[in-house]
Each structure stands twice: as C-alpha cells, then as structure tokens.
C-alpha positions as CSV (number, residue, x, y, z in Angstrom):
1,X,152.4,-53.3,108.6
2,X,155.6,-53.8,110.2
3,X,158.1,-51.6,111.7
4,X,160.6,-51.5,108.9
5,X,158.1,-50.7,106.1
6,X,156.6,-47.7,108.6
7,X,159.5,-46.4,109.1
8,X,160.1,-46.2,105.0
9,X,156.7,-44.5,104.6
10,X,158.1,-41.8,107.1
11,X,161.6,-41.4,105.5
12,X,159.8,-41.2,102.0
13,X,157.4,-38.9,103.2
14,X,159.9,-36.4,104.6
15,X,161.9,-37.0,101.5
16,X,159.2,-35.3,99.4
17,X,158.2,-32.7,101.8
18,X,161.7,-31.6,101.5
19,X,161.6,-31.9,97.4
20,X,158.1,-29.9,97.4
21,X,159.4,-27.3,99.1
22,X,162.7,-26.4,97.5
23,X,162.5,-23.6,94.9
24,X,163.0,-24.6,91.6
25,X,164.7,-23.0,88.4
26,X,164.9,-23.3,84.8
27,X,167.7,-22.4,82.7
28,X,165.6,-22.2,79.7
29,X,163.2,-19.9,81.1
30,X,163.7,-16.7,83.2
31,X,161.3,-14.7,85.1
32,X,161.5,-11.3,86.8
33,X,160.6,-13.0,90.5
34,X,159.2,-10.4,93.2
35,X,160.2,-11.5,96.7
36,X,157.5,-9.3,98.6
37,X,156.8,-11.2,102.1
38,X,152.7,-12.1,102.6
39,X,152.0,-10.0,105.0
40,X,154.4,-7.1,104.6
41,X,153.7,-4.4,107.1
42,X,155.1,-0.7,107.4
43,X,154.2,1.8,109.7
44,X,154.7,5.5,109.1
45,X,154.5,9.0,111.2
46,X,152.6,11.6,109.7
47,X,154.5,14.4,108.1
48,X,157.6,12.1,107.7
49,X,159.3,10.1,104.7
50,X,158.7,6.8,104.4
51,X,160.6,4.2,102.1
52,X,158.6,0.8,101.4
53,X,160.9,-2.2,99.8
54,X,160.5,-4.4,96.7
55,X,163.2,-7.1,96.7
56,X,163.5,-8.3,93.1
57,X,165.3,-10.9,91.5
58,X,165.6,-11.0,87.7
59,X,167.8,-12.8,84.7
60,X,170.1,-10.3,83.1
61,X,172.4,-7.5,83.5
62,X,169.6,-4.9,83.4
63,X,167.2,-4.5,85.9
64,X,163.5,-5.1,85.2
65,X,160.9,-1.8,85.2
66,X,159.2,-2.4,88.3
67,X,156.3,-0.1,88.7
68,X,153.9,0.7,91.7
69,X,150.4,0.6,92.7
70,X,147.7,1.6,95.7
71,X,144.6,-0.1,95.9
72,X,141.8,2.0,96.5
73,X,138.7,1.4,97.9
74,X,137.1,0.7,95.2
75,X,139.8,-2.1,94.2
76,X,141.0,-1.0,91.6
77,X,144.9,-0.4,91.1
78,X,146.3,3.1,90.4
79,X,149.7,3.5,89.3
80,X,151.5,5.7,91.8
81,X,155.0,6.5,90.7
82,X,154.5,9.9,89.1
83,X,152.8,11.6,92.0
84,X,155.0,14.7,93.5
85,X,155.4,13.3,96.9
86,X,156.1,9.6,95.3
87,X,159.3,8.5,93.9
88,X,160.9,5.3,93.1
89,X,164.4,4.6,93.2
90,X,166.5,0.6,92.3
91,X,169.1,-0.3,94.5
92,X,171.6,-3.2,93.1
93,X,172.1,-5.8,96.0
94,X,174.0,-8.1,94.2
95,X,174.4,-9.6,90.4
96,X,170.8,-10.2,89.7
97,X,169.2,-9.3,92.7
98,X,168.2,-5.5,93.8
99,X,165.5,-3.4,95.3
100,X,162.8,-1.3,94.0
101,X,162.3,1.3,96.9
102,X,159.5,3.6,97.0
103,X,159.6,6.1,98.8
104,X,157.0,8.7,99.9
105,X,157.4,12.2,101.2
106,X,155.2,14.2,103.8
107,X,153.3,11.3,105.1
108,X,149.7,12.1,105.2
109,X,146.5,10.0,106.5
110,X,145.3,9.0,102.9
111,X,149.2,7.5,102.1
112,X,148.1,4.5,104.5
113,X,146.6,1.8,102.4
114,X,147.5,-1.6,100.2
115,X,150.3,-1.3,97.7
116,X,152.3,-3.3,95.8
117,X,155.2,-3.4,93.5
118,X,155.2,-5.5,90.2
119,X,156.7,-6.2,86.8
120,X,155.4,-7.1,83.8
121,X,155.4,-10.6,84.3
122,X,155.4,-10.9,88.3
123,X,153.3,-9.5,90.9
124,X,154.6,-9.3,94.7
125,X,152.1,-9.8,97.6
126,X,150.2,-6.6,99.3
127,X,152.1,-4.3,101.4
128,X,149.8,-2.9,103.7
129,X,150.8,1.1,105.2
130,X,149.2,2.8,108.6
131,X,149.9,5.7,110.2
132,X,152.0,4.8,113.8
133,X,149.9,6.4,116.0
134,X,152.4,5.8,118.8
135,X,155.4,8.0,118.5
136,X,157.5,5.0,120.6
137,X,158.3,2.6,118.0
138,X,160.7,3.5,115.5
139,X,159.5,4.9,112.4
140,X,160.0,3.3,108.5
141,X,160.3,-0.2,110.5
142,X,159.0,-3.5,108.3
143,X,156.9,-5.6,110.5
144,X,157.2,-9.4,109.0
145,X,154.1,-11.7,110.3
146,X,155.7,-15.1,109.6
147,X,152.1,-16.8,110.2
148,X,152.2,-18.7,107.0
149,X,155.5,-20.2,107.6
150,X,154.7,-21.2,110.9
151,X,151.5,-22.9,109.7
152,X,153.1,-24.8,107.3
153,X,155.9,-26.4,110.1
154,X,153.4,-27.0,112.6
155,X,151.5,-28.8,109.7
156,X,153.7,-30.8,108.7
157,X,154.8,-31.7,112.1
158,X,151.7,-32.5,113.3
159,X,151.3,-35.1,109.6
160,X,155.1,-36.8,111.1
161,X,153.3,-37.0,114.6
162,X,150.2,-38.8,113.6
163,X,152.3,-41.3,111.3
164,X,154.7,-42.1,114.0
165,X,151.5,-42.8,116.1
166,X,149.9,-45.0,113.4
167,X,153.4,-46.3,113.0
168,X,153.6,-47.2,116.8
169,X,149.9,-48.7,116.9
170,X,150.2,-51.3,114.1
C-alpha cells in the first residue's frame, strides 16, 4: 500500500467518524428529545430541598408533559410527581428548549435513589440521588461523570494511532 492511498484511508476514516457522530434531524419528524447526561449525579443534605434537572428539547410552541419516576427496589417505576413533598415545575430556556425541575422538600434517607424524567415518546438516562454525608461540599450540586465521552475519544484515537502505525509499516 503506498503512502498516498494510507493516508486517504485515514482522511476517509476521520471523515466518517466525524459524520457518525453529528446529531441528526428531520424536519418531517419531531420528537420530544430528553438531554439527561448518563451518569447524572446529585447529592443532597438531609432535611433540605433539593431540585434535580430535566433538560428537554421539543418541536412546538408548547412544552411537552414531562413526568417523573423513582425506581424502587423492586424495579419497577413509580410515578412521583403528586407526592406532598414532590413537585415539578418547567422552566423555558429558550424557543424550544426548557427544563423540567423536580424538586423535593425535607430531604429524607428514602428520597436517595434512581429517578428519571420522561415524555411520552422519550426517556432520559437514570439520575441517581444520595444523601451528602459530608456537610463540606455544596449542597443541590450536579456531579457529571464524562466517562463515556472520554471512552469514546480515547477510542478513536487509539483506531488513528494504530492506522498511522500500519500506515508507517507498509
């Protein structure tokens, strides 16, 4: 293989890396889209109020119903957003873009758990809530683990790397 055809492989290759990993829309079709990080993380102190976001993206001048759930340890979902302690609340970000905010009152032990936030036709990833033990960090603070996103970079760096290498060796 010579150098000029290796070095079209690569360009091609990071040519449609970059096309796989745009985000693609259809004006024909329009989805309610959650935007809940993997890995979501919020930390409460007992006793206090706690507000967990739902970034939400949608395709008309209302906003979609967004309701919320706790898994339990039995798996199963229980809808959450009529409890006395639980409320929901939408904030409008921008045209076609808002948050739905839950927020809970008088943090207690058995608040901490897996929730999520969904629509009718979209489901955002698991947040997961704990009680800070530590009073030192700040309370109602998202903690984002970016571990899939790393993965993904070092991944495809490491594919560039060996190619230039098999490049280089033939």
């Amino acid at each position: 293989m010579t150098p000029k055809s290796c070095f079209t492989i690569l360009h091609v290759s990071i040519l449609a890396a970059t096309l796989l990993t745009l985000e693609v829309s259809c004006i024909d079709e329009c989805h309610v889209q959650i935007k809940v990080r993997r890995y979501t993380e919020y930390k409460a102190l007992l006793g206090e109020e706690l507000k967990i976001d739902c970034p939400v993206t949608f395709c008309d001048d209302t906003p979609p119903e967004i309701y919320w759930d706790k898994l339990q340890q039995t798996y199963v979902p229980v809808n959450i957003s009529r409890g006395s302690r639980f409320k929901s609340e939408w904030k409008t970000i921008k045209p076609l873009e808002g948050v739905s905010v839950l927020i809970i009152q008088n943090f207690v032990r058995n608040d901490s758990g897996v929730y999520w936030c969904g629509s009718s036709s979209s489901l955002g990833h698991k947040i997961k809530v704990s009680v800070n033990v530590l009073n030192s960090s700040p309370t109602n603070r998202q903690l984002q683990s970016r571990g899939d996103q790393k993965l993904r970079t070092l991944s495809g760096l490491l594919c560039l790397v060996l190619l230039d290498l098999w490049c280089l060796s033939s």
